[in-house]
N, C-alpha and C positions, 0 to 999 in steps of 0.2 A: 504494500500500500504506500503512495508516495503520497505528500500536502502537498497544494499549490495556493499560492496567492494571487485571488484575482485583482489586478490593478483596477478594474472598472468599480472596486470599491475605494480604488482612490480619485477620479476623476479631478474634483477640484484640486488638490493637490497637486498635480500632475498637470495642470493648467495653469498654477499660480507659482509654481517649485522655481528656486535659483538654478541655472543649469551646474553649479559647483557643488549644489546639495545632492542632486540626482543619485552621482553614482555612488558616493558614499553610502547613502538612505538605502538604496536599491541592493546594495553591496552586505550590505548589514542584512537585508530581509535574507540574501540568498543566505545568509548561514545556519537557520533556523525555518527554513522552506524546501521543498526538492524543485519547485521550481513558479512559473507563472500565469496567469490567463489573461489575456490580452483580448481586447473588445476592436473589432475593426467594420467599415460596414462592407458591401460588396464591392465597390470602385475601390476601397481602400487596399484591400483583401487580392482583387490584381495588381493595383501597383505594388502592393509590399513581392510577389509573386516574381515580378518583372523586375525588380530594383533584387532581387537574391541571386534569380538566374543572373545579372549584371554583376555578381558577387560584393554588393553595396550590401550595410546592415541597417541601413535608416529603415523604422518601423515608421507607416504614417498615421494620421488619425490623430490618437489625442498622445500617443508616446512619442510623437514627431519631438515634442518641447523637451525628451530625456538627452541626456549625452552621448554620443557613441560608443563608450565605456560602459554605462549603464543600461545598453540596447545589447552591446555584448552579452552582459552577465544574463539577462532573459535569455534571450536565444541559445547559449551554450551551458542552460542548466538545464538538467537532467530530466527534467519534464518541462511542457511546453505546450498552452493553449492557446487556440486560438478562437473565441465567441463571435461570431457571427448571427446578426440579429436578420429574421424577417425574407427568410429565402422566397414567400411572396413576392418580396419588392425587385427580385434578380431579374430583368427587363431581359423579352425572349432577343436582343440583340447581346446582350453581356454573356447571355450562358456557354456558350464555347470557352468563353474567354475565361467564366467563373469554374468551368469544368478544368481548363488545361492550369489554371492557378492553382485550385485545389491538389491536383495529380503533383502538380513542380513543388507544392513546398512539404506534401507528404513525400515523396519519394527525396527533397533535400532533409528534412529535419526528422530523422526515425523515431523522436521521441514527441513525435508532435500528435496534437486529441485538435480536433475540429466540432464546435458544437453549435448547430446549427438549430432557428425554429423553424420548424415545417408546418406550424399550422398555418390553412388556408393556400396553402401551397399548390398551383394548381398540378392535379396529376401529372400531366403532359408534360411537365416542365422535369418533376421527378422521375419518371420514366426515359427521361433524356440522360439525366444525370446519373442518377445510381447506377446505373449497368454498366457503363463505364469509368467508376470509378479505382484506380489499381491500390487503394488503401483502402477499402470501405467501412473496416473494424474499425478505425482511426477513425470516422466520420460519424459522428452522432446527433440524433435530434433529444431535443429537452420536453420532460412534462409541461404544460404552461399556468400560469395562474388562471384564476378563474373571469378577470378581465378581458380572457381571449375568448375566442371561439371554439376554439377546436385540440384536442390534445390534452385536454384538461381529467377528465377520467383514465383513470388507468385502462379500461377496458378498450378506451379509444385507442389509448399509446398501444397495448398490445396486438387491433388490427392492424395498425400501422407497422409494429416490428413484424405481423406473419407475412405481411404485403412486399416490403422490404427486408429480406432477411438477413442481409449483406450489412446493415445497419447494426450500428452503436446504439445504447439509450445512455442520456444524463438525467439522473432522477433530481430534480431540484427539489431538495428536502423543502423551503417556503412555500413554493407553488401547493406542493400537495398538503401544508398546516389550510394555508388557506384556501383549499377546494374544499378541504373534508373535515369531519367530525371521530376525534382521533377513536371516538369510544364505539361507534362505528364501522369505521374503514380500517384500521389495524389489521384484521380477516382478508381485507380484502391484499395489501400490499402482502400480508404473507404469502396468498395462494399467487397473485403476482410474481412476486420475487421466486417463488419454485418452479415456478415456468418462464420468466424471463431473465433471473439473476444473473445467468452467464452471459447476457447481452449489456449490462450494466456497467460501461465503463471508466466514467466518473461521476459522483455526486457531488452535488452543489449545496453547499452546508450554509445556512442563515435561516434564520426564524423571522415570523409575519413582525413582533411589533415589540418596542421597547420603552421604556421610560426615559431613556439616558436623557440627560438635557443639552452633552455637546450637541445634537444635532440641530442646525439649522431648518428655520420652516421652510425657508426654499429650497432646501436640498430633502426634502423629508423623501425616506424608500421605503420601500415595503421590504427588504434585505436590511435584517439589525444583527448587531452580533449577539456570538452567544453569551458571552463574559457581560452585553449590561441587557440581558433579560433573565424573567422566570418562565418564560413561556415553554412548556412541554413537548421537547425536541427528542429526547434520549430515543422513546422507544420506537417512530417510524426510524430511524436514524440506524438503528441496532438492525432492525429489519432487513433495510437494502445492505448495510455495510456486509453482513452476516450471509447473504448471500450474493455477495456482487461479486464477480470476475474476480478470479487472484491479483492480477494490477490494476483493479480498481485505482483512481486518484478522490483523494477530497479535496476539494477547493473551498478555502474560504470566501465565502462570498458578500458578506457583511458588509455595510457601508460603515467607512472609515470618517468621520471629521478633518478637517486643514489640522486641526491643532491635536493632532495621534496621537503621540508623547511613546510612551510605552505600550499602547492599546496594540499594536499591532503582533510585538514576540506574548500579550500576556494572552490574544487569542488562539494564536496558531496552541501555542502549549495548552491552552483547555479544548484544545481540536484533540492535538494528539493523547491526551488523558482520557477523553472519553474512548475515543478510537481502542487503545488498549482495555481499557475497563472491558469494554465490549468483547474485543478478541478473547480476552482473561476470562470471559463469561461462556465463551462458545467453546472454547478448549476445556472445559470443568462438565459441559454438559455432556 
């Protein structure tokens, strides 16, 4: 099981950061992470594609404002994501181009996880792409929150992985606090997870809602960390981790404040405590 740290919960940060703070910051996360998740949208996602085959490391989007030191340290740590929102919005002119990007940075980066949203996806568009994808295990779609349309039931995720079977799933631990009713649905991720758990192959670790007061009302997420809530994560959490893929990854997905301080090594280590608690539990039964 590796962590990763997804920067999309640093955004402001990463928008407002000194470029002499970057890699130091960045530098420090890697020694207490296995590695990153990176938020890119589709135009960005080819040019990042097009700028590696060029053998350039500029990441664009919102990690353009890092130093090339601290673009380094992402990319040559030992895990490596890449978030892609809204495969909807991939205009039937890009998709060659998001198909041959996809292929170049799985086949350049072998520790690389691609997690894409497919709801509302038109078929035709996925029936283009999945079948020639030459990583597909590496390519995963995410549950969605209940703001979306489609993808939201596990029942749906799972016609969607029998339809696609070449596909990843990203279980986004918040998405499904806020679909479901934990005292209800528990049953249902169980019987889930023993029929998809091997398709599992990262989850997305954050809880629907916090008290904390760092966070600003304009930046308000629905992604809080787990270190400032009480809200009841442990046992879907136990669930997937317990049956997910042997290299499973968890990413913290938690939104971060400008002014982090310590927040960031005091989450990862309540990631990794629970993680173990869990293992410690499954290896006793």
């Amino acid at each position: 099981m590796q962590t990763l740290l997804s920067l999309l919960s640093f955004s402001d940060w990463i928008h407002n950061c000194p470029h002499k703070l970057s890699h130091k910051i960045v530098s420090e996360w890697s020694s207490f992470v296995d590695g990153f998740e990176i938020l890119l949208s589709w135009p960005e996602l080819i040019e990042f594609s097009e700028r590696v085959r060029n053998t350039e490391i500029e990441i664009p989007g919102e990690c353009a404002s890092l130093t090339n030191e601290a673009m380094r340290t992402i990319l040559d740590s030992s895990a490596f994501s890449i978030h892609v929102h809204d495969l909807k919005e991939l205009s039937v002119e890009k998709r060659s181009q998001a198909l041959t990007a996809i292929n170049g940075l799985t086949d350049r980066f072998s520790h690389l996880t691609l997690v894409f949203h497919a709801d509302e996806a038109p078929q035709i568009l996925l029936d283009q792409i999945v079948p020639n994808l030459t990583s597909p295990r590496r390519c995963t779609i995410e549950n969605m929150c209940p703001q979306k349309r489609e993808l939201i039931s596990l029942s749906e995720v799972a016609a969607f992985l029998d339809r696609y079977p070449e596909l990843s799933l990203t279980f986004d631990i918040c998405h499904w606090l806020e679909a479901n009713s934990q005292e209800t649905s528990l049953k249902e991720v169980s019987d889930f997870m023993a029929s998809y758990g091997n398709r599992v192959r990262s989850i997305h670790v954050s809880v629907p809602t916090s008290a904390y007061s760092g966070y600003k009302k304009e930046n308000f997420t629905r992604h809080h960390l787990l270190t400032r809530s009480d809200f009841p994560f442990h046992e879907v959490f136990r669930l997937v981790l317990s049956s997910a893929s042997a290299d499973v990854r968890c990413v913290s997905e938690g939104y971060f404040p400008v002014s982090f301080g310590n927040l960031v090594e005091e989450e990862i280590d309540y990631l990794k405590q629970v993680v173990r608690e869990i293992q410690s539990q499954a290896q006793l039964s």
